[in-house]
C-alpha positions in Angstrom: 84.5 -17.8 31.1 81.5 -19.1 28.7 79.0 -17.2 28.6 75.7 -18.9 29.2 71.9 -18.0 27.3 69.1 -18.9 29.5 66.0 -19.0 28.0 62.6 -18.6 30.4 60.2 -21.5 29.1 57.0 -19.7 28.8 53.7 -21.0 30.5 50.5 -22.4 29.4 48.9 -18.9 30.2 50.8 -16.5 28.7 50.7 -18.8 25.6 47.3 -19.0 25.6 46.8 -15.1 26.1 49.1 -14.5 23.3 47.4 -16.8 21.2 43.9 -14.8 22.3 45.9 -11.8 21.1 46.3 -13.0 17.4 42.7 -14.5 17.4 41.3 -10.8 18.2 43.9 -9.2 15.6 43.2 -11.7 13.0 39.0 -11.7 13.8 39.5 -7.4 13.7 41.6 -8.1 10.9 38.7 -10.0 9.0 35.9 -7.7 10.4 37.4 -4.6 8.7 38.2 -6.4 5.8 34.5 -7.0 5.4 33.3 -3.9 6.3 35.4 -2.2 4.3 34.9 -4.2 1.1 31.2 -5.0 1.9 29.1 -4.1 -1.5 26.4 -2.9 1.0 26.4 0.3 2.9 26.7 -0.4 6.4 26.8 2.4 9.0 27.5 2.6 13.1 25.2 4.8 14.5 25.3 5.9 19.1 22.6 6.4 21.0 22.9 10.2 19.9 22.3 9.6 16.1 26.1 10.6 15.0 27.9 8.2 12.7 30.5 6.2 14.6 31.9 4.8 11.6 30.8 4.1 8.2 31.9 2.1 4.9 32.7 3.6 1.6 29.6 2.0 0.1 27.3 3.9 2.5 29.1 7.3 1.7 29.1 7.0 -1.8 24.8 5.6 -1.9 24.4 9.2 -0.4 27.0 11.2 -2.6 29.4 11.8 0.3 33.2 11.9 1.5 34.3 9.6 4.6 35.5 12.8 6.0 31.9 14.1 5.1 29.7 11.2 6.4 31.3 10.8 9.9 30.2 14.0 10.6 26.7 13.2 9.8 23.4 12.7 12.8 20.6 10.2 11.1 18.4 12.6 11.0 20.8 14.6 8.2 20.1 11.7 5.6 16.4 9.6 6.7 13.6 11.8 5.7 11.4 9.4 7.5 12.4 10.2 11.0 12.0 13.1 13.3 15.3 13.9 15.6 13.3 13.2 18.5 11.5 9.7 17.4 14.9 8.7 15.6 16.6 9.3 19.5 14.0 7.1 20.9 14.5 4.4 18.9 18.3 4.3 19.6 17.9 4.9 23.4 15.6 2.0 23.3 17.3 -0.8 21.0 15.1 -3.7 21.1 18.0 -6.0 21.3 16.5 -8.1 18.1 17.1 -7.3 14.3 14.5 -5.0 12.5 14.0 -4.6 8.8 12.2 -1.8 7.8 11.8 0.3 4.8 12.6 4.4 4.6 13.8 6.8 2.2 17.3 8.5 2.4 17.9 11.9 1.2 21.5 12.4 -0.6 24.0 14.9 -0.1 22.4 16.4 -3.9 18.9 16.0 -2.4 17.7 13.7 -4.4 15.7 10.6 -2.6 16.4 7.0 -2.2 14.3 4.0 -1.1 15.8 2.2 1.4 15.5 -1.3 2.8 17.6 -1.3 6.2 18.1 -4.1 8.3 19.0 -3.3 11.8 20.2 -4.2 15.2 21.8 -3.1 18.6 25.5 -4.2 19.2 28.3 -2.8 21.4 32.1 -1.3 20.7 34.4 -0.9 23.3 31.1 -1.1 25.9 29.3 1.8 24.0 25.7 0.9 22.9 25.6 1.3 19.0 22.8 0.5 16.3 24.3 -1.3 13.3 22.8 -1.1 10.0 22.8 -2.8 6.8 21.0 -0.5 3.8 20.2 -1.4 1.0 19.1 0.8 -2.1 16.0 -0.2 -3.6 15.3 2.3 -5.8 15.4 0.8 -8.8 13.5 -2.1 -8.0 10.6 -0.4 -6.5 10.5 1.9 -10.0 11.0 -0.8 -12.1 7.7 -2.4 -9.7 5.9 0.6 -10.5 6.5 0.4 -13.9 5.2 -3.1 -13.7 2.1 -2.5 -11.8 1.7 0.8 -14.7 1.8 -1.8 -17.1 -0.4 -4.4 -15.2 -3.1 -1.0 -14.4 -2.8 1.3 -16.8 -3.9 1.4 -20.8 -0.8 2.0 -22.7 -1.9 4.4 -25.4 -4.5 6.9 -23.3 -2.3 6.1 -19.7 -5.4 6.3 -18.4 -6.7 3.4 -15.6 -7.9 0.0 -17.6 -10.4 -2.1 -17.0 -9.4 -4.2 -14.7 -8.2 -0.9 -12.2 -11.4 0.4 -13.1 -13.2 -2.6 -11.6 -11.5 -2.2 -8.7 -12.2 1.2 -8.2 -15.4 0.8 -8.4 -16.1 -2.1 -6.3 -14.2 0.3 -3.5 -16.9 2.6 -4.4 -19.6 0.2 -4.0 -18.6 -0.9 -0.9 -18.1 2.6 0.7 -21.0 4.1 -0.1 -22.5 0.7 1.4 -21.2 1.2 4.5 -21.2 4.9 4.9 -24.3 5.9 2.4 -22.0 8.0 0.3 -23.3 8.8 -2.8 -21.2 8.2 -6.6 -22.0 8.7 -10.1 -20.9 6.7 -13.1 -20.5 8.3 -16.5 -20.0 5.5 -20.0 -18.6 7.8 -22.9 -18.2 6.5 -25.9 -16.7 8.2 -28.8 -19.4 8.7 -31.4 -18.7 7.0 -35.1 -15.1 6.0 -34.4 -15.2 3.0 -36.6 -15.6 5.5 -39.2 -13.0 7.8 -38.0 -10.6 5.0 -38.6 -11.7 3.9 -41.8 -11.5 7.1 -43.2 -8.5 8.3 -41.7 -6.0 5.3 -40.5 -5.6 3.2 -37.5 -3.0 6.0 -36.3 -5.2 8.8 -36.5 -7.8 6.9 -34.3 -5.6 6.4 -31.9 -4.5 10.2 -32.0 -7.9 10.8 -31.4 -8.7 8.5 -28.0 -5.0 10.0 -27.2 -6.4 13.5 -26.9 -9.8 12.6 -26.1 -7.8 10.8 -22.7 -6.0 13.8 -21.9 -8.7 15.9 -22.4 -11.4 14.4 -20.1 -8.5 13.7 -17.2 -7.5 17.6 -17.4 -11.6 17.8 -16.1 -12.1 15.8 -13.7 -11.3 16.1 -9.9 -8.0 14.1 -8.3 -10.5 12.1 -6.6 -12.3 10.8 -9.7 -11.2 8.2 -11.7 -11.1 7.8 -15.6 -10.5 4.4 -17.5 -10.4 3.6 -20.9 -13.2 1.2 -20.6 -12.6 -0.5 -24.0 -12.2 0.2 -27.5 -14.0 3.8 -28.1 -15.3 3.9 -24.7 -14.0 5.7 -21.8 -15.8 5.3 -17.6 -15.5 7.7 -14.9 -16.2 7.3 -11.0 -16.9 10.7 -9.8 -17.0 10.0 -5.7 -19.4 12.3 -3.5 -21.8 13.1 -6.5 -25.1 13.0 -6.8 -27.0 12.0 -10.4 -27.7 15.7 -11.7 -24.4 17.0 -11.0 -22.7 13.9 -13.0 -25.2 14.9 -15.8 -24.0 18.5 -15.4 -20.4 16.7 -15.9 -21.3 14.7 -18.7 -22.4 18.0 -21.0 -19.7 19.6 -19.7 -17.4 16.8 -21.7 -19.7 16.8 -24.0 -19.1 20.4 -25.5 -15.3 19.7 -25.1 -15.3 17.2 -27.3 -16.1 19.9 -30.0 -12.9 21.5 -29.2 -10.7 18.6 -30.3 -8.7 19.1 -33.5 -7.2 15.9 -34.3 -5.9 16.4 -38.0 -8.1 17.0 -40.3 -11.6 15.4 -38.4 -14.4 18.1 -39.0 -16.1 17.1 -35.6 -15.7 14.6 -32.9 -18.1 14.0 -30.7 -19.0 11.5 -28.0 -23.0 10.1 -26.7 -22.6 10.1 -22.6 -24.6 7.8 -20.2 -25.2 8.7 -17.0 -26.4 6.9 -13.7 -25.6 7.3 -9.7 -25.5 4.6 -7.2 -28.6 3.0 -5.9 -29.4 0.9 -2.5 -28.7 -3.0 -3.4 -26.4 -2.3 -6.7 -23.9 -4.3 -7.5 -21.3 -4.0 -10.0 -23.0 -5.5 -12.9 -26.4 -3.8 -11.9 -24.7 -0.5 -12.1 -22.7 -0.6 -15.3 -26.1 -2.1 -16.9 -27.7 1.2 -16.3 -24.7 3.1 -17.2 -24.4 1.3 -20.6 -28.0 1.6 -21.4 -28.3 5.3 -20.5 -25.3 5.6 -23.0 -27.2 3.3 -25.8 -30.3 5.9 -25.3 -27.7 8.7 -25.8 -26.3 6.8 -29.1 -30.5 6.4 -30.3 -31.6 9.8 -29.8 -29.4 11.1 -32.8 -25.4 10.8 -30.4 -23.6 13.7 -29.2 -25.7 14.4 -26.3 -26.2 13.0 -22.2 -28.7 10.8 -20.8 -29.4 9.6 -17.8 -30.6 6.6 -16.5 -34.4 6.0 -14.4 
């Protein structure tokens, strides 16, 4: 007897389930591929803050194992959240992608900025937050850098004159709406031209050096200190009335006996000083500033004047 094979045929449905089949393989396939390789940290976060899953780029932007991050809770890394704000915001996904900005602390403690770029999804019908991070902290210190450069005079660090302007326009503006009073100091470093003459271009600038570091170790964190130009130096001292700036300006004035800069028998500095008056504007009050500090400069240097 021959024995007979019989093959089932079979239908349109089972081929098109099995075909459904590969499709979800290969898309899972592809998914972890991505995720896996992805040069940006991703992370999978439930509605309880614990890491559902995470990528190796993540773990190692924070400094830890696979083994280590899974059993992580956002609050262990995001020093901008609170547990209890950080649980709202996952209980209540918006449903639309957010990009914010936070900082991340690593398993060695040290701080990153972050740039994450968020949104609510779903795995196996369990509401998750996926999110994209990426480090930034380079880029925002190479920006401050920039902005150092762009605000800052290279040799004394001290604000320029632009940041200066700035600064004092702010002033000018508050005590405009609020009637705060400010004072202005102009010091300018007496017989400097000489100073480099007589002793080198390198030696001057030894000298506005420690003359900048000098006047910023006496003044408050809310003043501010520019080098104004050349010799000069200009202070905004917020919350300060006309004789207590004066009392300031001798104060740095007797300092400036102190300096040793190699072998300069005295340096010394002629100080104007003036306070903010109803109507001023910028120009009106560094006009009475520079005069006061011309008057100092007239009656002999090395001493503080203040301005009508």
């Amino acid at each position: 007897m021959t024995d007979h094979l019989f093959f089932t045929p079979s239908s349109p449905l089972e081929n098109s389930i099995d075909d459904l089949k590969t499709n979800i393989r290969q898309e899972q396939s592809v998914w972890h591929f991505l995720f896996e390789n992805s040069p940006e940290a991703i992370v999978l976060i439930d509605r309880y803050g614990s890491v559902v899953d995470a990528n190796q780029a993540f773990s190692d932007m924070l400094g830890y194992t696979r083994t280590e991050t899974h059993q992580l809770h956002l609050w262990d890394w995001d020093d901008n959240l609170e547990k209890n704000v950080a649980l709202e915001l996952l209980n209540n996904p918006s449903g639309k992608g957010v990009t914010f900005e936070t900082f991340h602390r690593c398993k060695d403690q040290s701080i990153k900025s972050v740039e994450i770029s968020s949104s609510s999804t779903s795995l196996d019908g369990q509401p998750l937050v996926i999110c994209f991070c990426r480090d930034t902290t380079e880029k925002k210190q190479r920006d401050q850098r920039i902005q150092e450069l762009i605000l800052r005079d290279p040799l004394t660090n001290l604000l320029n004159r632009r940041a200066f302007n700035y600064r004092t326009k702010r002033a000018l503006q508050h005590a405009q709406e609020y009637q705060q009073e400010f004072s202005m100091l102009l010091v300018d470093i007496d017989h400097f031209k000489m100073i480099n003459d007589e002793h080198g271009h390198s030696t001057g600038d030894q000298v506005l050096a420690e003359v900048a570091t000098m006047m910023a170790s006496q003044v408050r964190d809310k003043d501010s200190i520019a080098r104004w130009g050349g010799e000069e130096f200009a202070l905004i001292l917020p919350g300060t009335d006309q004789q207590s700036a004066a009392d300031i300006g001798e104060r740095l004035r007797q300092s400036f006996a102190n300096l040793q800069v190699g072998n300069i028998a005295l340096i010394s500095a002629s100080i104007g000083v003036t306070s903010y008056q109803a109507g001023d504007t910028l120009d009106s009050l560094f006009k009475r500033v520079d005069d006061a500090m011309y008057r100092a400069k007239q009656c002999g240097r090395n001493c503080v004047m203040v301005s009508p």
